[in-house]
C-alpha positions in Angstrom: -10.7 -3.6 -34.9 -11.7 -6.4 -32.4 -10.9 -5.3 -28.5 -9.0 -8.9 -27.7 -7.1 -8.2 -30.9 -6.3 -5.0 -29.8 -5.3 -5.4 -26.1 -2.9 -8.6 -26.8 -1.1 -7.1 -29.6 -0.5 -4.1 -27.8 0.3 -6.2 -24.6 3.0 -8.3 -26.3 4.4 -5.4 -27.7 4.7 -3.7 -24.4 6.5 -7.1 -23.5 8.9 -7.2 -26.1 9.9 -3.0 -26.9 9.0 -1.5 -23.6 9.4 2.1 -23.9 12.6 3.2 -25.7 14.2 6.4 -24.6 13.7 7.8 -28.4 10.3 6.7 -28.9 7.6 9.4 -28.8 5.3 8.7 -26.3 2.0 9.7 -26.2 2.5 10.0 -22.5 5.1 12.6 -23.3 2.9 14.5 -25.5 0.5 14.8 -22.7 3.0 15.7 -20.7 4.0 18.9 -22.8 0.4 19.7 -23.2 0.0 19.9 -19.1 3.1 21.9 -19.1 1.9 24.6 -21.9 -2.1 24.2 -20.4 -0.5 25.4 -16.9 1.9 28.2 -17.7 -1.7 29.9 -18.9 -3.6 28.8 -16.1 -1.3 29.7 -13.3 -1.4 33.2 -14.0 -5.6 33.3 -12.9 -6.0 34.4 -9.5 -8.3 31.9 -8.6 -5.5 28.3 -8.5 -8.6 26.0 -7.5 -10.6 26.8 -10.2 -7.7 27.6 -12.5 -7.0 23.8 -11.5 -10.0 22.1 -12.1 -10.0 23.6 -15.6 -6.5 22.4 -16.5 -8.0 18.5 -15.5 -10.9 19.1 -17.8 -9.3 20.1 -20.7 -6.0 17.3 -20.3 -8.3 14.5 -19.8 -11.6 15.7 -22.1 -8.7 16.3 -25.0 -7.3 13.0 -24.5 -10.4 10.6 -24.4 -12.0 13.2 -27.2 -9.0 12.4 -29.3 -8.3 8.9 -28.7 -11.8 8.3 -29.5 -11.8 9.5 -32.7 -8.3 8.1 -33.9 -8.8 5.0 -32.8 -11.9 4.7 -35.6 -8.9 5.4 -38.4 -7.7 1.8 -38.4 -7.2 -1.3 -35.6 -3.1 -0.9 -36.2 -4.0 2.5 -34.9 -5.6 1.1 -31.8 -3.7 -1.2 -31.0 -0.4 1.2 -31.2 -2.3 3.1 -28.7 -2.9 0.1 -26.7 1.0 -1.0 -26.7 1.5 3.0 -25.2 -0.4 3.0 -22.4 1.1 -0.6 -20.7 4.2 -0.2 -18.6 5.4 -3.6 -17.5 8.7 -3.8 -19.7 10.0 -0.3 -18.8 9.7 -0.8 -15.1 11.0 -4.3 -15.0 13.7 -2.9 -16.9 14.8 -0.1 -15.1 14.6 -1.6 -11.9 16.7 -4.3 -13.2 19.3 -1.8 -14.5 19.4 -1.4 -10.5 19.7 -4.9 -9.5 22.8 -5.8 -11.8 24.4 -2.9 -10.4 24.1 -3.2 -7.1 25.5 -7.5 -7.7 28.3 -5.9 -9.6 29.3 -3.7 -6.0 28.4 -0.8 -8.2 26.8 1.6 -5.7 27.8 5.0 -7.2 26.1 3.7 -10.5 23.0 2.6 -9.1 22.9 6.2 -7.2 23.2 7.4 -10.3 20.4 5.1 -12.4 17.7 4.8 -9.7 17.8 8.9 -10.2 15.2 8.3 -12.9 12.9 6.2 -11.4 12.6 8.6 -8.0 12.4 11.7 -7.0 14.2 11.5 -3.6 17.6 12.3 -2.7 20.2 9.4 -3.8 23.6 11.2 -3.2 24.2 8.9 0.4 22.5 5.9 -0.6 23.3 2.7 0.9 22.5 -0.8 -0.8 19.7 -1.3 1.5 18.4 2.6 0.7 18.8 1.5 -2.8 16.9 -1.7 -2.6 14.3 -0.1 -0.7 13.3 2.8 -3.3 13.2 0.7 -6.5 11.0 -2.2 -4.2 8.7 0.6 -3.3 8.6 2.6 -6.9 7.7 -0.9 -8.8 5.3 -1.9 -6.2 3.4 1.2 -6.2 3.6 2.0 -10.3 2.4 -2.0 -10.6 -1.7 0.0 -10.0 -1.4 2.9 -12.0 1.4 1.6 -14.7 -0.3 -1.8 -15.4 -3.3 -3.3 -13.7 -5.3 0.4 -13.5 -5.0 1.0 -17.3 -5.9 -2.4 -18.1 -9.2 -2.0 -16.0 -10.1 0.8 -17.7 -9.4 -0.4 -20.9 -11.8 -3.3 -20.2 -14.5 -0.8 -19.1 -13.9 1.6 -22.4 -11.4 0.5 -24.5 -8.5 2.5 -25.6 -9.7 5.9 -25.1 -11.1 5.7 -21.7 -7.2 3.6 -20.5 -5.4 7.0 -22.3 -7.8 8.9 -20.2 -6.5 7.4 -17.3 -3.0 7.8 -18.0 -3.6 11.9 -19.0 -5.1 12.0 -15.0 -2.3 10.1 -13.2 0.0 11.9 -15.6 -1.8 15.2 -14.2 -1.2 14.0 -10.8 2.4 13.3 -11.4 3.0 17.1 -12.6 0.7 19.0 -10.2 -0.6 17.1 -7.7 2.0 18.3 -4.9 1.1 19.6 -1.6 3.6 22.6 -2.1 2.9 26.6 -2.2 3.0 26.3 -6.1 0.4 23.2 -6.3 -1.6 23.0 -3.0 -4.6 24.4 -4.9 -3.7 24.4 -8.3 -3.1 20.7 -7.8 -5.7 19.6 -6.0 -8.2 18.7 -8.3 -5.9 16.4 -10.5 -4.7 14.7 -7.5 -8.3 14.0 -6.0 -9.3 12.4 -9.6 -6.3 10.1 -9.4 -7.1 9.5 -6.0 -10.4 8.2 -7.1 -9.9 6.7 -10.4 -7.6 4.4 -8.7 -9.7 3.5 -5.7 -11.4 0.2 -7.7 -8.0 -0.8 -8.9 -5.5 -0.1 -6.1 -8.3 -2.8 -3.9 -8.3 -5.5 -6.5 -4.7 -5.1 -7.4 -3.8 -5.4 -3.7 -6.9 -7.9 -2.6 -6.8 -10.3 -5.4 -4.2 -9.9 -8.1 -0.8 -9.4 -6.2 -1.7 -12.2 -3.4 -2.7 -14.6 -6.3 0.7 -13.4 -8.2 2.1 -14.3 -4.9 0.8 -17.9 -4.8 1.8 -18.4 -8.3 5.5 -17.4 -7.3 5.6 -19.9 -4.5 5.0 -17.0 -1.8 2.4 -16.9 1.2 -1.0 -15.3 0.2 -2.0 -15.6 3.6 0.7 -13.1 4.9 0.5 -10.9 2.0 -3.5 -9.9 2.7 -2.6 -9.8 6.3 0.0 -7.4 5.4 -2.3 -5.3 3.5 -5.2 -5.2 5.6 -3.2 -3.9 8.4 -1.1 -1.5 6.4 -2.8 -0.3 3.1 -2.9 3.2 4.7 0.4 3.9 5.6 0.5 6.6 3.0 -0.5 10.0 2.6 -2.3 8.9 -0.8 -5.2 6.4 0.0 -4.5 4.1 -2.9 -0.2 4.1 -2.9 0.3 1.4 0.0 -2.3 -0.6 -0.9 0.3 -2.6 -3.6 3.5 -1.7 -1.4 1.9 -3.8 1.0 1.2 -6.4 -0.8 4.4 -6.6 -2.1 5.8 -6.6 1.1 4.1 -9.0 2.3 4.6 -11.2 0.2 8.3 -10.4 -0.2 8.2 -10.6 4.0 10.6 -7.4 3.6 9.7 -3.9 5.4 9.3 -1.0 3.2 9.0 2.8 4.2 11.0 4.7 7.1 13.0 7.9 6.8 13.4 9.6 3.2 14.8 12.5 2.3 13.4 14.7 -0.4 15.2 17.6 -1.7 17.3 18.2 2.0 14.6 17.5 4.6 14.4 14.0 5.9 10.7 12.5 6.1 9.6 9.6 8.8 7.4 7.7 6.6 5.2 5.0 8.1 6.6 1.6 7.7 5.0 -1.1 5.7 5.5 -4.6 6.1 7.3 -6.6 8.7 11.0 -7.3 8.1 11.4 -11.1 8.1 14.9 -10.3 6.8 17.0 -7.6 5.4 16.6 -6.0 2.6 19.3 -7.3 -0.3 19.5 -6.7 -4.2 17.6 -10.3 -4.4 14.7 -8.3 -3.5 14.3 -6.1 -6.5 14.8 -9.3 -8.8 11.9 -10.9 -7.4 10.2 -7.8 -6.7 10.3 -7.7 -10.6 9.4 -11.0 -10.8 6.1 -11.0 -8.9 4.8 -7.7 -10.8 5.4 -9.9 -14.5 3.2 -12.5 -13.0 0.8 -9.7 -11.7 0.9 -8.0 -14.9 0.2 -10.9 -16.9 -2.8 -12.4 -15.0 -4.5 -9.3 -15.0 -4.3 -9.4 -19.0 -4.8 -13.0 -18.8 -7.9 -11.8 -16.5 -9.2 -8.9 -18.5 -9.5 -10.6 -21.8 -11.5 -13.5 -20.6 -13.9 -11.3 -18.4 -14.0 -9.4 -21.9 -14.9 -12.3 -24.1 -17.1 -14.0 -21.6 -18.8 -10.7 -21.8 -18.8 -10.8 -25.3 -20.3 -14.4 -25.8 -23.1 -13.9 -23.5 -24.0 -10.7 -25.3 -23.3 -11.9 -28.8 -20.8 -9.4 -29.0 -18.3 -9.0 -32.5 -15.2 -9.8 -30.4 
């Protein structure tokens, strides 16, 4: 069926179901097939290699099949399409958070932002709390919204799906442990460069014009991210974290602990004020504006495209 038809019925239908707990996800199919893919691997001696062949066959499966069942019928498609967008499950989740914490409910909010990090939450503080679900939304706004909808743009359905099987991939194995170090390592340096494009033009152009739209300063916003887009051991993740703190004027980043050992991340942003619950509402806020002027975005680059070309739209 036609690609605006497509996107903007699975867009609104990412705005209004989100992702449901009991609905099954394609993302969660890919998910088991990593999982089965890499109990054979692991046992070759050779992890890089073994590695590499795992990315292959996860994302050469996924665009291979999404090519073909996306010819069965444009409902098919645009199912597909409503997947592989992620703007009402985050904004949900992190809202979960917020009415929480303005209820004085911090053992509950340790408990809820468990799913959306992977950090320790047993000691959190308010502020600790505000800080992680600022940071997770900020940083899944590139690779949960704005990556898949360039890529979509660029190939349609199959090539977005594609996208989500490598950041999936990189969310699995991509560790610098023992276990993943080399296993990993390919799947982590294709997300790295998939989202090199998107992780710029989310941060450069579509956050700070999010940020005017909200009534915020674009001007500190790309000052923030010029000067602090690398303050992350991936090259992409604090390119939106710093956009969002810029334009929030909060300061993200500082000492985390994972799994026992405290880490001194590098700090992002300058803090104008303290971080409060307030923060994650309009943290939420600024990534539904994001989200939909990059669809708003994508489509007409799509049927400008499409005109010019004499495209069936």
């Amino acid at each position: 069926m036609l690609f605006a038809l497509n996107i903007t019925l699975g867009y609104l239908l990412d705005l209004l179901f989100g992702d449901p707990h009991w609905f099954p996800h394609p993302v969660r199919a890919i998910g088991l097939l990593i999982e089965r893919l890499e109990k054979w691997l692991c046992r070759f001696r050779h992890k890089l290699f073994a590695g590499a062949v795992l990315t292959v066959l996860v994302v050469a499966s996924v665009y291979i099949s999404m090519f073909y069942l996306v010819k069965l019928h444009w409902l098919v498609t645009a199912f597909f399409a409503y997947t592989i967008f992620a703007t009402k499950a985050l904004g949900n989740e992190a809202m979960k958070i917020f009415r929480l914490l303005k209820n004085n409910q911090i053992p509950e909010a340790r408990q809820q932002i468990r799913f959306l990090v992977s950090r320790d939450t047993e000691t959190m503080d308010e502020r600790e709390i505000v800080r992680s679900t600022v940071e997770t939304v900020s940083e899944n706004v590139t690779d949960g919204i704005t990556a898949p909808l360039f890529y979509m743009l660029l190939g349609g359905v199959p090539l977005a799906m594609a996208y989500k099987a490598a950041s999936t991939l990189d969310s699995m194995v991509g560790y610098k442990n023992e276990r993943y170090l080399l296993f990993g390592r390919c799947s982590a340096r294709l997300d790295d460069v998939l989202n090199f494009i998107p992780a710029r033009l989310t941060s450069f152009v579509l956050i700070p014009l999010a940020a005017l739209l909200c009534g915020k300063n674009i001007r500190e916003t790309l000052r923030i991210v010029r000067r602090d887009r690398f303050n992350h051991l991936s090259p992409n993740s604090a390119h939106s974290e710093a956009a969002f703190a810029g334009a929030l004027g909060i300061r993200l980043g500082g000492p985390t602990s994972y799994f026992g050992k405290l880490e001194q991340k590098p700090f992002i942003g300058d803090e104008r004020k303290p971080l409060e619950a307030n923060d994650i509402r309009d943290t939420v806020k600024l990534m539904y504006v994001t989200s939909v002027l990059t669809f708003a975005i994508v489509l007409t680059v799509y049927l400008t495209i499409a005109s010019l070309l004499n495209i069936e739209y």
